[in-house]
C-alpha positions in Angstrom: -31.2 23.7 -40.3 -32.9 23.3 -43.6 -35.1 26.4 -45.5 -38.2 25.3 -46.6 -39.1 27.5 -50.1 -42.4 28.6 -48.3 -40.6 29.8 -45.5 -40.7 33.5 -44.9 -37.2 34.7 -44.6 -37.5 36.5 -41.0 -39.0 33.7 -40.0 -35.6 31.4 -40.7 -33.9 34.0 -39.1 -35.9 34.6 -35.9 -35.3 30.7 -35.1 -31.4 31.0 -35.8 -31.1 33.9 -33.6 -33.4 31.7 -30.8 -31.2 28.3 -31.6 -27.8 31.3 -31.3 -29.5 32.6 -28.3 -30.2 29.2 -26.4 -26.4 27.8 -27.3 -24.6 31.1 -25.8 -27.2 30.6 -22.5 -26.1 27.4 -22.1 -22.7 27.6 -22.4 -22.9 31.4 -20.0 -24.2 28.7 -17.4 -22.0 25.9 -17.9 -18.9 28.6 -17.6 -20.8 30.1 -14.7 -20.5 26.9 -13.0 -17.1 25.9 -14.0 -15.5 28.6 -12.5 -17.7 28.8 -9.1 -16.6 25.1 -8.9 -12.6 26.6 -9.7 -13.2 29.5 -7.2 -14.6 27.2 -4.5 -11.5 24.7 -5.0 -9.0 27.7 -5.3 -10.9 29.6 -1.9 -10.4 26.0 -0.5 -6.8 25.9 -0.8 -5.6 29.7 -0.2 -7.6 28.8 3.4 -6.5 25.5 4.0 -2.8 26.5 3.1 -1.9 25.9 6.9 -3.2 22.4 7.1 -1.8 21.1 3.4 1.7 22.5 5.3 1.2 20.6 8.3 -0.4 17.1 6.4 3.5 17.6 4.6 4.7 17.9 7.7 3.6 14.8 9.5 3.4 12.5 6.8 6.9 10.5 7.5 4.9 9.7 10.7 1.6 7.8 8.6 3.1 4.4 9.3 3.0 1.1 11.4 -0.3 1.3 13.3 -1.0 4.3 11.4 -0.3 3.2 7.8 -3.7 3.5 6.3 -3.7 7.1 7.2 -3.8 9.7 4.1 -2.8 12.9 4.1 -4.6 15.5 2.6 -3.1 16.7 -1.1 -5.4 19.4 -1.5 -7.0 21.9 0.1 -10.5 20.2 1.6 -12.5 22.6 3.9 -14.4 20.0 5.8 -18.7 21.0 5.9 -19.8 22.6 8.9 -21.5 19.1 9.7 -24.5 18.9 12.7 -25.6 16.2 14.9 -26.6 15.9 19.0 -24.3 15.8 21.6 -25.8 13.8 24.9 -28.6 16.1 26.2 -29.9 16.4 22.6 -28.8 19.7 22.1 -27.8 20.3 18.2 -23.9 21.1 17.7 -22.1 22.0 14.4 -18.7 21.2 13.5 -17.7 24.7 13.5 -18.3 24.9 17.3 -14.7 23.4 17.6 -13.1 25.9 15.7 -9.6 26.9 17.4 -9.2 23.4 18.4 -7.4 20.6 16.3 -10.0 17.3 16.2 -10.1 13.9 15.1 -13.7 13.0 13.8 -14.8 9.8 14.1 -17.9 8.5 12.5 -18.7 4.7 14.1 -21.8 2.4 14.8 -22.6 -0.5 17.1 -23.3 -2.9 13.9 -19.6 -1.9 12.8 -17.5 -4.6 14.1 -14.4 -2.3 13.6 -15.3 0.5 14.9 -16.5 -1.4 18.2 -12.5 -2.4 18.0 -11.3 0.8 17.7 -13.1 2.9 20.2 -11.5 2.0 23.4 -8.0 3.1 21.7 -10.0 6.6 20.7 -11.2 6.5 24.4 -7.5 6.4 25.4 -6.2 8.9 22.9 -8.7 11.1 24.6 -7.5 10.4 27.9 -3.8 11.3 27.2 -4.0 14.1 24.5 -7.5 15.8 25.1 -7.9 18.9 26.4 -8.2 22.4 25.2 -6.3 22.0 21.9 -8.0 18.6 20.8 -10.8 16.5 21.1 -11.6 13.1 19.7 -15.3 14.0 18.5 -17.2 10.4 18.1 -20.4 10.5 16.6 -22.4 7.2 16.5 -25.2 6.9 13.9 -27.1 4.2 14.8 -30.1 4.8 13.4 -32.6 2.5 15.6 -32.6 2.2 19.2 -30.7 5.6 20.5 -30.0 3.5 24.1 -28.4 1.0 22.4 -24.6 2.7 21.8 -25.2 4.1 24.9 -25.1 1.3 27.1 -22.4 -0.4 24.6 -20.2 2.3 25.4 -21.1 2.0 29.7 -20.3 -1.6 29.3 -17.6 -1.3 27.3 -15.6 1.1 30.1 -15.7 4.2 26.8 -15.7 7.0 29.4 -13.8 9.6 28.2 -15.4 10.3 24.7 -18.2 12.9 25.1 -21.2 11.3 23.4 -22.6 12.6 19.9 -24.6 10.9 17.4 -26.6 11.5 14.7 -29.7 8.8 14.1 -30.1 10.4 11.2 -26.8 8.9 9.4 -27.0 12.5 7.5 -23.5 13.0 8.6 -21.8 10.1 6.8 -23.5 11.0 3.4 -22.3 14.7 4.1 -18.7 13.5 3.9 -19.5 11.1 1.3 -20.4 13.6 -0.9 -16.8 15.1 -0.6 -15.6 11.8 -1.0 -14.2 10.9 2.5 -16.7 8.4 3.8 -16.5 5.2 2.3 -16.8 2.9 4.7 -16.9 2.4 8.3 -15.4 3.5 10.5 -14.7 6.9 8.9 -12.0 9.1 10.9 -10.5 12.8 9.7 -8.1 14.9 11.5 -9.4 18.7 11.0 -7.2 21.5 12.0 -8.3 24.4 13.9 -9.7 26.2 11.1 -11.8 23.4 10.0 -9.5 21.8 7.4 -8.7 18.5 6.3 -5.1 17.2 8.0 -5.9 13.9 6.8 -8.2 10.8 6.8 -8.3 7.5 7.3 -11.3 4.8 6.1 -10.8 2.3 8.8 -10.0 1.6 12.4 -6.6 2.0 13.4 -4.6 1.8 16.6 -4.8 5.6 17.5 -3.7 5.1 21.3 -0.1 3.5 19.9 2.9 5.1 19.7 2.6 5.6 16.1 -0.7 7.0 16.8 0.2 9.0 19.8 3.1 10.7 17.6 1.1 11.2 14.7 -1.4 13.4 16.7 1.5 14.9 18.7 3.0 16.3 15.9 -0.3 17.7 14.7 -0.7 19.8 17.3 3.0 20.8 17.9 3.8 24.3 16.9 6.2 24.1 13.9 9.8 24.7 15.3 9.2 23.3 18.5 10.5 19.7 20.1 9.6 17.3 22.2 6.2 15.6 23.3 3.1 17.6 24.7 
């Protein structure tokens, strides 16, 4: 900063001190940030230890049908996402805490993800119950009969129906960078943790899909199938 001759002296100084004052609030925020942003990632991955153990775990089985499927490498605790279940009540994500689920974001103009839901319907059929549910949401975001009677006609009768017309769900997960394109499918542990995602269909009623998910919800040091 240049002194002007005419300047009075505690003038020059009362704008140094402002200029000091302004530099040391800025970088007091930017610190502030960076370490709620290292905080949230480290609270992330002391809670989601269990999960990051089991994504080790079942990774030798992310192949064939199931190659496409990643693994989580971090610790991601999945948002406590919202959207309607059939009688238009509102349900959060958290609601299936305690059980192990596979999240599947689809639509009737995705040509995949019309492909893919009758092997999620059958996935259903043979592994859901009280320790996992695959949780479909369609977000359509016109005609709200229209995946309805897709999934009638199609013989999908053993996926409980959610959607969200609103499409707010898919840009939720986009913003933690696992919603790319459709369809969109994470497996979330019982404590709302990322297992692992795919972006994608796949063949989830195969036998590599089948075993994948078995293993998932196997208790560590146990054998054999469900």
């Amino acid at each position: 900063m240049s002194i002007s001759p005419h300047q009075p002296l505690f003038a020059v100084r009362g704008r140094q001190r402002l200029i000091y004052g302004i530099g040391l609030a800025a970088g007091l925020v930017a610190l502030a940030v960076y370490g709620m942003a290292a905080f949230t990632r480290n609270a992330s991955q002391a809670s989601c230890g269990a999960a990051l153990e089991l994504a080790r775990r079942i990774a030798p089985l992310a192949h064939g049908q199931l190659a496409a499927f990643a693994v989580a490498e971090r610790g991601v605790a999945v948002p406590d996402l919202s959207f309607r279940d059939a009688n238009a009540g509102e349900r959060y994500l958290s609601q299936w805490r305690g059980r192990t689920v596979l999240l599947n974001l689809w639509a009737t103009w995705c040509v995949p993800c019309r492909k893919e839901m009758p092997a999620l319907n059958a996935l259903e059929q043979r592994l859901g119950g009280t320790r996992f549910e695959v949780v479909a949401v369609n977000i359509d975001t016109r005609d709200p009969e229209k995946p309805r009677a897709w999934l009638r006609d199609s013989g999908v009768d053993k996926l409980a129906y959610y959607a969200d017309s609103s499409a707010r769900i898919f840009q939720d997960l986009k913003a933690i960078g696992r919603a790319i394109g459709m369809p969109t499918t994470l497996l979330i542990d019982p404590s709302g943790c990322e297992i692992g995602t795919i972006a994608g269909p796949a063949e989830w009623a195969s036998p590599d899909g089948v075993a994948l998910i078995s293993a998932a919800l196997r208790t560590p040091g146990t054998k054999g199938e469900l």
